[in-house]
PAZA-883975 format. One line per field, with one value per atom (N, C-alpha, C): atom name; x, y, z. Coordinates in nm, 2 decimals. Layout:
// PAZA-883975
atom	c(CA:...)
x	c(X:...)
y	c(Y:...)
z	c(Z:...)
This chain:
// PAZA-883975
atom	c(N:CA:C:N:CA:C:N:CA:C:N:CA:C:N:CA:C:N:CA:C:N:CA:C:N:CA:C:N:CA:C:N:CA:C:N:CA:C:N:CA:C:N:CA:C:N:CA:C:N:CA:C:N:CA:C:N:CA:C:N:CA:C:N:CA:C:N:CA:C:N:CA:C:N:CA:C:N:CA:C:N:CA:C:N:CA:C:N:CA:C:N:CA:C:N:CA:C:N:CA:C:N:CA:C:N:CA:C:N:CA:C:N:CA:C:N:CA:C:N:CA:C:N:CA:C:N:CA:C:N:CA:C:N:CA:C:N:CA:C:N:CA:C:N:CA:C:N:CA:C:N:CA:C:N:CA:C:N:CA:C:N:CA:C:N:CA:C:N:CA:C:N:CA:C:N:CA:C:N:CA:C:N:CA:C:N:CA:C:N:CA:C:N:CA:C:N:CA:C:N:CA:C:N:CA:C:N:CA:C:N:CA:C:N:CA:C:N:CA:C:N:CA:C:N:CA:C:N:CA:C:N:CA:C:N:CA:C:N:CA:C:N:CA:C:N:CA:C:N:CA:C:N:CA:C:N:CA:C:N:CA:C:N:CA:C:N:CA:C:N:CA:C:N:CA:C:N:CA:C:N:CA:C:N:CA:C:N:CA:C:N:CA:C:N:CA:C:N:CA:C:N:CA:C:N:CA:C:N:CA:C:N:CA:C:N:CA:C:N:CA:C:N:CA:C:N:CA:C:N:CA:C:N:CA:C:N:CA:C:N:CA:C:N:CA:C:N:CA:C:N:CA:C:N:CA:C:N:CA:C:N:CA:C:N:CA:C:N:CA:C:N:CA:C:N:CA:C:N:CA:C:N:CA:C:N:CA:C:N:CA:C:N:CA:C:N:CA:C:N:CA:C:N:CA:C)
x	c(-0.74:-0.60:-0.52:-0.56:-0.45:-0.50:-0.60:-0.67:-0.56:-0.54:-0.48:-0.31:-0.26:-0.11:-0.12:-0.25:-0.24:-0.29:-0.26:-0.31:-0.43:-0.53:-0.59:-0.74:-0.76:-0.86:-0.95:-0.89:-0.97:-1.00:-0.90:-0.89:-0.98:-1.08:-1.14:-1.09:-1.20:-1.16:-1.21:-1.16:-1.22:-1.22:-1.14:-1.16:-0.98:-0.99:-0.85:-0.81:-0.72:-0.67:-0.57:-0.51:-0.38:-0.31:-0.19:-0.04:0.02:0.00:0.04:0.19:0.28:0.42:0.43:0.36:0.38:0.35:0.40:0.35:0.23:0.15:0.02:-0.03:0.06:0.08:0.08:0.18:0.19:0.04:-0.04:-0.19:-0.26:-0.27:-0.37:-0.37:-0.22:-0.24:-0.31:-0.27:-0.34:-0.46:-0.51:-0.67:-0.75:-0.67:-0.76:-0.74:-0.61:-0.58:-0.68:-0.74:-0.80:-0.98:-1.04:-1.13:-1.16:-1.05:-1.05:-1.08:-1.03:-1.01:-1.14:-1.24:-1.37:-1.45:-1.46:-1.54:-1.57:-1.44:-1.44:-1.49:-1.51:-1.52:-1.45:-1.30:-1.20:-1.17:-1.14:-1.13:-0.98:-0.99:-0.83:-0.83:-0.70:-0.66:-0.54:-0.58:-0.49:-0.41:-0.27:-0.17:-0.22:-0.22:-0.24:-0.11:-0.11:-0.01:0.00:0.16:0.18:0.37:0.31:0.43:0.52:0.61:0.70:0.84:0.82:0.96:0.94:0.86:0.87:0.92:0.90:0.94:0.79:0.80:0.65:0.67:0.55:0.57:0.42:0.39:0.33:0.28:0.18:0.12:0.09:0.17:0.04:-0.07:-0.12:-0.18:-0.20:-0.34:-0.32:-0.41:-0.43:-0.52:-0.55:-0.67:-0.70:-0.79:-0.77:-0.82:-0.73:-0.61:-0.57:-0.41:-0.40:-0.24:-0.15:-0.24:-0.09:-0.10:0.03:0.08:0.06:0.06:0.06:0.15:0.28:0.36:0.41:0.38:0.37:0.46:0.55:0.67:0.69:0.67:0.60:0.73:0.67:0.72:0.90:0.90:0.99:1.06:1.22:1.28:1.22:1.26:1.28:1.35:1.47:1.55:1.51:1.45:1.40:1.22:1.21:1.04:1.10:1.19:1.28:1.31:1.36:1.40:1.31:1.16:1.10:0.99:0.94:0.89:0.97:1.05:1.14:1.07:0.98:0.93:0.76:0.76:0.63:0.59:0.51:0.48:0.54:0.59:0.66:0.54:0.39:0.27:0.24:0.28:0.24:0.35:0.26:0.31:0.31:0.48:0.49:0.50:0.39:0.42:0.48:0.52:0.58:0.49:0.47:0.36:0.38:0.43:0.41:0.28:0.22:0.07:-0.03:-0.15:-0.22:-0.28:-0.27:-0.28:-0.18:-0.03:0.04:-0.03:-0.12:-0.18:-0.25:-0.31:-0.41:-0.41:-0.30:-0.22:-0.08:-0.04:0.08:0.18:0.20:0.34:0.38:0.36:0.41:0.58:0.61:0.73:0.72:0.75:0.69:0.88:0.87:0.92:1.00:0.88:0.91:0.75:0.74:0.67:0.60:0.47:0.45:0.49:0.47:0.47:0.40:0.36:0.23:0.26)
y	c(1.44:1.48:1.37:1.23:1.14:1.13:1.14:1.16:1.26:1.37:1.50:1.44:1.38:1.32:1.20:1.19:1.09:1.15:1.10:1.19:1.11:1.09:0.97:1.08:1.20:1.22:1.16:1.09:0.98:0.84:0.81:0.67:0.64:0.55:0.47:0.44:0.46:0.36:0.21:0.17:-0.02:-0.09:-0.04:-0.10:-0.17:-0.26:-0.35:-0.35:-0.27:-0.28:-0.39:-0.44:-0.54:-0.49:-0.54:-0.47:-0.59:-0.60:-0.70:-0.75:-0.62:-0.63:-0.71:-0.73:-0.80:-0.93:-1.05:-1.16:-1.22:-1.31:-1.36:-1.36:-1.41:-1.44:-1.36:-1.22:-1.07:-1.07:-1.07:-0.99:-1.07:-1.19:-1.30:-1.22:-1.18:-1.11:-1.03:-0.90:-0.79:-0.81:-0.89:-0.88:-0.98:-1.05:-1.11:-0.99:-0.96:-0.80:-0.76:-0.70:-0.60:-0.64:-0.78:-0.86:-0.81:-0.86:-0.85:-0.73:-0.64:-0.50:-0.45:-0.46:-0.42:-0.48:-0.64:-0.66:-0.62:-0.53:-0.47:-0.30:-0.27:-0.15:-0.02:-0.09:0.01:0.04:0.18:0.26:0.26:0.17:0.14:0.20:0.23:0.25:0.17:0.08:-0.01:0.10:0.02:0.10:0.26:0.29:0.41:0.54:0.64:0.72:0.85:0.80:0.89:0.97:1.11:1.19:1.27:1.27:1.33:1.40:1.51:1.62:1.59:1.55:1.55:1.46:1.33:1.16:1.13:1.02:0.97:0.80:0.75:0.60:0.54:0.43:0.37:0.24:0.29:0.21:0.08:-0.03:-0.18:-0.16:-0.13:-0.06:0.09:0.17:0.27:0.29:0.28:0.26:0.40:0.44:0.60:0.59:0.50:0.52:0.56:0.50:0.47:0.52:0.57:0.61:0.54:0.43:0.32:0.27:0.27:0.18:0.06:-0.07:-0.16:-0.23:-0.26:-0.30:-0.46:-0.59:-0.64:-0.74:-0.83:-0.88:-0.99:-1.02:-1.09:-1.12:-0.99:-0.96:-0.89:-0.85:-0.71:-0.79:-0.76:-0.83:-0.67:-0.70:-0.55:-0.44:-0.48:-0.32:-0.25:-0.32:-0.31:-0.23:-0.25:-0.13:-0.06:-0.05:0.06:0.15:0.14:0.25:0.31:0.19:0.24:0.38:0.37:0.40:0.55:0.54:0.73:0.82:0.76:0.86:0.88:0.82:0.83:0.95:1.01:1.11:1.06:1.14:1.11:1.08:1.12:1.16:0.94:0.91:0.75:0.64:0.54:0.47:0.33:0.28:0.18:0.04:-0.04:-0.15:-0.26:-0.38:-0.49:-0.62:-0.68:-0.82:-0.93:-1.02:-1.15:-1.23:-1.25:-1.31:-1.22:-1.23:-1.15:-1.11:-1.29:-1.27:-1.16:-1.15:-1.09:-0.94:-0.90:-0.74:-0.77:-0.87:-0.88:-0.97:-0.98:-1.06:-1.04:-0.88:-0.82:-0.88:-0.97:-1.03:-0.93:-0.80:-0.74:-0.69:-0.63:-0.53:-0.41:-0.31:-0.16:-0.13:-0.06:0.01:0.13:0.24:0.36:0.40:0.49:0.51:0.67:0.66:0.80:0.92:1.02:1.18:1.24:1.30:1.36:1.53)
z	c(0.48:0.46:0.38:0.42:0.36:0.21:0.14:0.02:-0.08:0.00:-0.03:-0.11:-0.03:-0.03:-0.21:-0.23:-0.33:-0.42:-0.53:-0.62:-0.73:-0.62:-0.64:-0.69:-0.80:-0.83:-0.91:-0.98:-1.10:-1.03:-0.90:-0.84:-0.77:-0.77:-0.70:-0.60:-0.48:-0.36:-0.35:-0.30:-0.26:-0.42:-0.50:-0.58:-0.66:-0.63:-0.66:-0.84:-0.84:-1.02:-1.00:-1.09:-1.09:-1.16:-1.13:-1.21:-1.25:-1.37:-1.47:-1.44:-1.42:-1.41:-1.27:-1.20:-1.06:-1.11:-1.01:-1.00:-1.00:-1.03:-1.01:-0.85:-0.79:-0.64:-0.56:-0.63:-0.54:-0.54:-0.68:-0.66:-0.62:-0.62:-0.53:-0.39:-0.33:-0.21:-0.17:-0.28:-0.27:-0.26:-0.34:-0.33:-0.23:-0.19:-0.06:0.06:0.08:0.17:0.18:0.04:0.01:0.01:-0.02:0.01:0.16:0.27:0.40:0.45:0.42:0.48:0.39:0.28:0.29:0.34:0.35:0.48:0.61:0.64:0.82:0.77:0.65:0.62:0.61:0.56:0.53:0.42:0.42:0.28:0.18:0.11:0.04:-0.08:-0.14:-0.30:-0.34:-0.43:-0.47:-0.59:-0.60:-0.71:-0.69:-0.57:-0.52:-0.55:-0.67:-0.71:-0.58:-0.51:-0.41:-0.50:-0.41:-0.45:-0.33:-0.35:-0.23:-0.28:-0.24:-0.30:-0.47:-0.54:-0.65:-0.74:-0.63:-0.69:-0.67:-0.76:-0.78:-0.75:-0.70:-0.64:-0.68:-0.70:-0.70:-0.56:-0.47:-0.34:-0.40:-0.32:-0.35:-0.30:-0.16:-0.08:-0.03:-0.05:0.05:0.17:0.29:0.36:0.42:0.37:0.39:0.56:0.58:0.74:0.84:0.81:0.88:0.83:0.71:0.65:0.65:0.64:0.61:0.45:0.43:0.32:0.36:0.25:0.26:0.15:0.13:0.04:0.04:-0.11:-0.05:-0.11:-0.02:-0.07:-0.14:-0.22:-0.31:-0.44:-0.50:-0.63:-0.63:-0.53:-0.52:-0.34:-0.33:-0.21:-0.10:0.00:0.12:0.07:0.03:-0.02:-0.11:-0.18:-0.36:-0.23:-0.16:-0.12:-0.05:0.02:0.13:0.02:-0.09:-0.20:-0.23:-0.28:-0.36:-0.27:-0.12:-0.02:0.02:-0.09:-0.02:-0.09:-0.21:-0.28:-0.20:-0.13:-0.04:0.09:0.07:0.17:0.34:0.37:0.53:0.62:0.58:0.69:0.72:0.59:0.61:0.65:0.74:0.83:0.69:0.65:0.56:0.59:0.61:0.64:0.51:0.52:0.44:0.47:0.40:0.43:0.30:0.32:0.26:0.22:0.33:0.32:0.34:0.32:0.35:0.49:0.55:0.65:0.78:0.70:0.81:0.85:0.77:0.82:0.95:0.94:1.01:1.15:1.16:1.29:1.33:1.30:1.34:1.29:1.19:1.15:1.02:0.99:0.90:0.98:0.86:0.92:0.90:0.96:0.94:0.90:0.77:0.69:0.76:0.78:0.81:0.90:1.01:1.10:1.04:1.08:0.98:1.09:0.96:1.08:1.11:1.19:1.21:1.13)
């Protein structure tokens, strides 16, 4: 189902693209994030294209195990991903993360809670 919400037919999973327009430092994150979370065997899409009511957004993170976003604060302040996250399917849970480590020892901030 969470596959469905993205419109990720050409996109790879587990595989980390970079976005130029971001910081050096935003993507160093991403990709140790994303380093981390295939080691445990989870299924990600980086710069993951999500659509809602017919706004389009671009994921730092998409975590298809588990339906979480991963958005990460870096490049862009909190208000500047609260805005950008409205364009995001309601079904996923949005978290915010600074380091990479915050995924992985509850120091993120969750955004918005998904819906079933």
């Amino acid at each position: 189902r969470i596959s469905s919400l993205c419109n990720s037919f050409h996109t790879k999973h587990n595989v980390v693209y970079f976005n130029t327009h971001n910081s050096v430092q935003h993507e160093i994150v991403k990709a140790r994030l994303c380093f981390e979370l295939q080691k445990t065997g989870v299924h990600y899409i980086t710069e993951a294209p999500l659509k809602e009511n017919h706004k389009e957004g671009k994921a730092d993170i998409l975590i298809l195990d588990t339906a979480e976003v991963i958005e990460i604060l870096v490049s862009e302040k909190l208000n500047q991903v609260e805005h950008k996250t409205e364009k995001y399917p309601e079904e996923l849970t949005i978290l915010a993360v600074t380091e990479w480590e915050d995924y992985f020892n509850g120091s993120y901030k969750t955004i918005r809670s998904g819906k079933s």
